[in-house]
C-alpha positions, 0 to 999 in steps of 0.5 A, a space after each residue: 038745228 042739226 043734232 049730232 051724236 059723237 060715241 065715244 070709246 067704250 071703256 068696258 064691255 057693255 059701257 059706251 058713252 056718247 057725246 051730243 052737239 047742237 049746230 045752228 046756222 050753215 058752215 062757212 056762212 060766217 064766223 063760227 062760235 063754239 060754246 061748250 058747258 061743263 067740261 068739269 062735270 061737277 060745274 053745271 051754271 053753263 048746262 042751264 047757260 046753254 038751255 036758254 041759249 039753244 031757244 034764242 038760237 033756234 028761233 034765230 035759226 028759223 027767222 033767217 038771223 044768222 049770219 055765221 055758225 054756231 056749235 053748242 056742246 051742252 054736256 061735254 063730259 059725260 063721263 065726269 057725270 057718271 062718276 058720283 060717289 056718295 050722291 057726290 059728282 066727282 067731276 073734275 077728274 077722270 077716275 080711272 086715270 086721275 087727270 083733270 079733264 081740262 088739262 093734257 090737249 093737243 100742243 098744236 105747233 108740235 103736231 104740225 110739223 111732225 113726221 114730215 107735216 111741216 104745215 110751214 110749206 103751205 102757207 103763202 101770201 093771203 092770211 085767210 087762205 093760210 088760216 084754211 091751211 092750217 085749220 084743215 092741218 089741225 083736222 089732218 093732225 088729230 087723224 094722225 093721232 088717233 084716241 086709245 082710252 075713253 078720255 082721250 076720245 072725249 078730248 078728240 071729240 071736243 077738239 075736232 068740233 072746235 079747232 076750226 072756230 073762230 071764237 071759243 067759249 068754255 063755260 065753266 064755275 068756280 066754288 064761290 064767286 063772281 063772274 070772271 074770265 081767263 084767256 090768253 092776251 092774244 085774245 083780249 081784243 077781239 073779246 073785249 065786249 064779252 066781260 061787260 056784257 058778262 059783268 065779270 069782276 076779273 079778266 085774268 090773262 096769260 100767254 101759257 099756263 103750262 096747263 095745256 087746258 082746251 081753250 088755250 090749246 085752241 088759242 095757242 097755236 096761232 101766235 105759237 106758230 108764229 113765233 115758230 115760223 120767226 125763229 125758224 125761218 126769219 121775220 121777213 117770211 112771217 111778214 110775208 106769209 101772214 098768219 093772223 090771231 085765227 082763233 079768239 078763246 076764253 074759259 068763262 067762269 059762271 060764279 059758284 057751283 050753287 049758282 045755277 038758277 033759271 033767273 041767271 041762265 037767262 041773264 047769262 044767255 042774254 049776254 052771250 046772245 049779245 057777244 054774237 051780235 056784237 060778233 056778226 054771226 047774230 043779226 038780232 035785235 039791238 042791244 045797244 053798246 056793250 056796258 061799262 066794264 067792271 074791271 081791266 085784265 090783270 095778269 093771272 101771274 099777279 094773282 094772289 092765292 091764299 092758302 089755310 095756315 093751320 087746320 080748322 074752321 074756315 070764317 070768311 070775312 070778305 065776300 066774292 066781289 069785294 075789292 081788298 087791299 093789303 092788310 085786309 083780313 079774308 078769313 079766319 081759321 079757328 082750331 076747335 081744339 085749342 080756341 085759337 084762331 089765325 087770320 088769312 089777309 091780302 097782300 094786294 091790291 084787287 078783287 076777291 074773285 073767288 073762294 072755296 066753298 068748304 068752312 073745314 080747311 086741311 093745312 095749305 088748303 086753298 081758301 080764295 083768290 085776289 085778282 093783282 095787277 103786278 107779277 107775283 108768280 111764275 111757273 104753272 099757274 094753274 093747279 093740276 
């Protein structure tokens, strides 16, 4: 195991903080994974995740198992958690600045064909040779834009150490919930083994959320490069200058924030050794065939959110896991004030894949979230 340190941009005098990655086995051997854990700082399963993982691996290291490389970011924002507040971290956001650290990296095909880099007049006949190509035009690209701010050092760091992987793996949490996956439909095909392993009870899909979070970014610009090239130079280069799905990414929601135990981890880190092998990068023991999948993708279009109608106490009546259907009451909100209470139901089909772990809502707080497989919304997907 090859400890790296990555410094990042003081922030005032006096103050630095670093970032820390963990590489196993020999670049370019075979596929490369990269598996990161709490971008959001306050979402801390995936840290334990990667604590199990890191022994496995070394120990794979050490008997000769891997067949590809893999990169571990245990703790990829420290600047999230050092930001507590009240015994409180306060890790989804950046303070000085008020961004979501999941939110704001690289639109990738603008990068590549800026200023004259037109990444386009490099490719040529052998996809794997283009792939090379525009990998090391991503590196090229994040010299051209160097970072000025803390925030903007930690999200260069991350993507120089991700955006040559074939696979990403972004293990996040959410409140209260049950194992689920996001990812663009590009990716599904190549992942499809990693939710059963996982057990997750979701596979949310979408092709953009607007929200320019990491794991899109780095999935993003193999098909949006290729729709680039189809509309600027015709479908008769796209097919002969192949451009395939180089980069298959995912944001893994590891259940709730609570859930962080040594039981879990090993489970989860269990499951991702199995997805390696699955991959070829670890020759491990057998694992057997991937389980039965608990679910098939559904849009995260249809996914319905629901939202308190009124102030109050918040009365769960559905639990994360639960299949509901339209008309089935999710929660309860009791005003303390006058007694009354007003239900929150389902008007769709599917899976309550999470919910807030709050019981005080403010009017049109978010309260939970149904998996749905028909359309039901458009524009940003995903909150700011």
């Amino acid at each position: 195991m090859d400890t790296r340190q990555h410094h990042l941009i003081s922030p005032a005098c006096g103050t630095a903080r670093s970032l820390h990655s963990w590489h196993f086995g020999a670049p370019g051997a075979g596929p490369k994974v990269y598996i990161q854990a709490s971008l959001h700082a306050d979402e801390l399963p995936g840290m334990l995740v990667i604590q199990h993982l890191r022994q496995h691996l070394q120990q794979a290291e050490a008997a000769g198992q891997l067949r590809g490389q893999v990169v571990l970011v245990p703790m990829a924002n420290p600047i999230g958690l050092d930001q507590t507040w009240l015994q409180l971290q306060m890790g989804r956001f950046e303070m000085a600045s008020g961004q979501n650290f999941n939110r704001h990296y690289p639109v990738w095909v603008d990068w590549l064909r800026e200023n004259g880099h037109d990444v386009a007049t490099q490719l040529g006949p052998d996809a794997q040779a283009n792939v090379r190509t525009v990998r090391q035009a991503m590196h090229q690209a994040l010299l051209r834009h160097p970072p000025t701010t803390e925030l903007d050092s930690l999200r260069h760091t991350l993507m120089g150490l991700a955006c040559d992987a074939d696979v990403v793996l972004d293990l996040h949490c959410d409140f209260e919930a049950v194992v689920h996956l996001y990812m663009e439909p590009e990716c599904e095909p190549g992942l499809r083994s990693l939710a059963p392993w996982l057990g997750a009870q979701a596979v949310l899909l979408a092709r953009g959320t607007g929200a320019h979070c990491f794991d899109e970014s780095l999935s993003g610009v193999w098909w949006q490069l290729r729709e680039s090239l189809l509309a600027s130079h015709g479908s008769e280069f796209v097919a002969t200058h192949p451009l395939p799905q180089a980069c298959l990414s995912t944001t893994v929601e590891l259940r709730g924030q609570a859930d962080v135990s040594d039981a879990l981890a090993s489970r989860d880190s269990q499951a991702l050794l199995a997805f390696l092998t699955d991959m070829q990068v670890l020759e491990g023991p057998d694992h057997g065939p991937a389980p039965q999948p608990l679910c098939q993708p559904t849009p995260l279009s249809g996914s319905q959110y629901l939202h308190a109608p009124c102030a109050g106490v918040v009365s769960f009546q559905r639990q994360p896991g639960d299949r509901v259907q339209p008309g089935d009451v999710i929660a309860r909100v009791v005003n303390p004030i006058t007694a009354q209470s007003q239900l929150v139901c389902s008007d769709t089909d599917g899976v309550l894949y999470t919910r807030h772990n709050l019981r005080w809502a403010t009017t049109g707080m978010e309260l939970a979230k149904i998996s749905g497989s028909t359309p039901r919304r458009t524009g940003a997907l995903l909150g700011p």
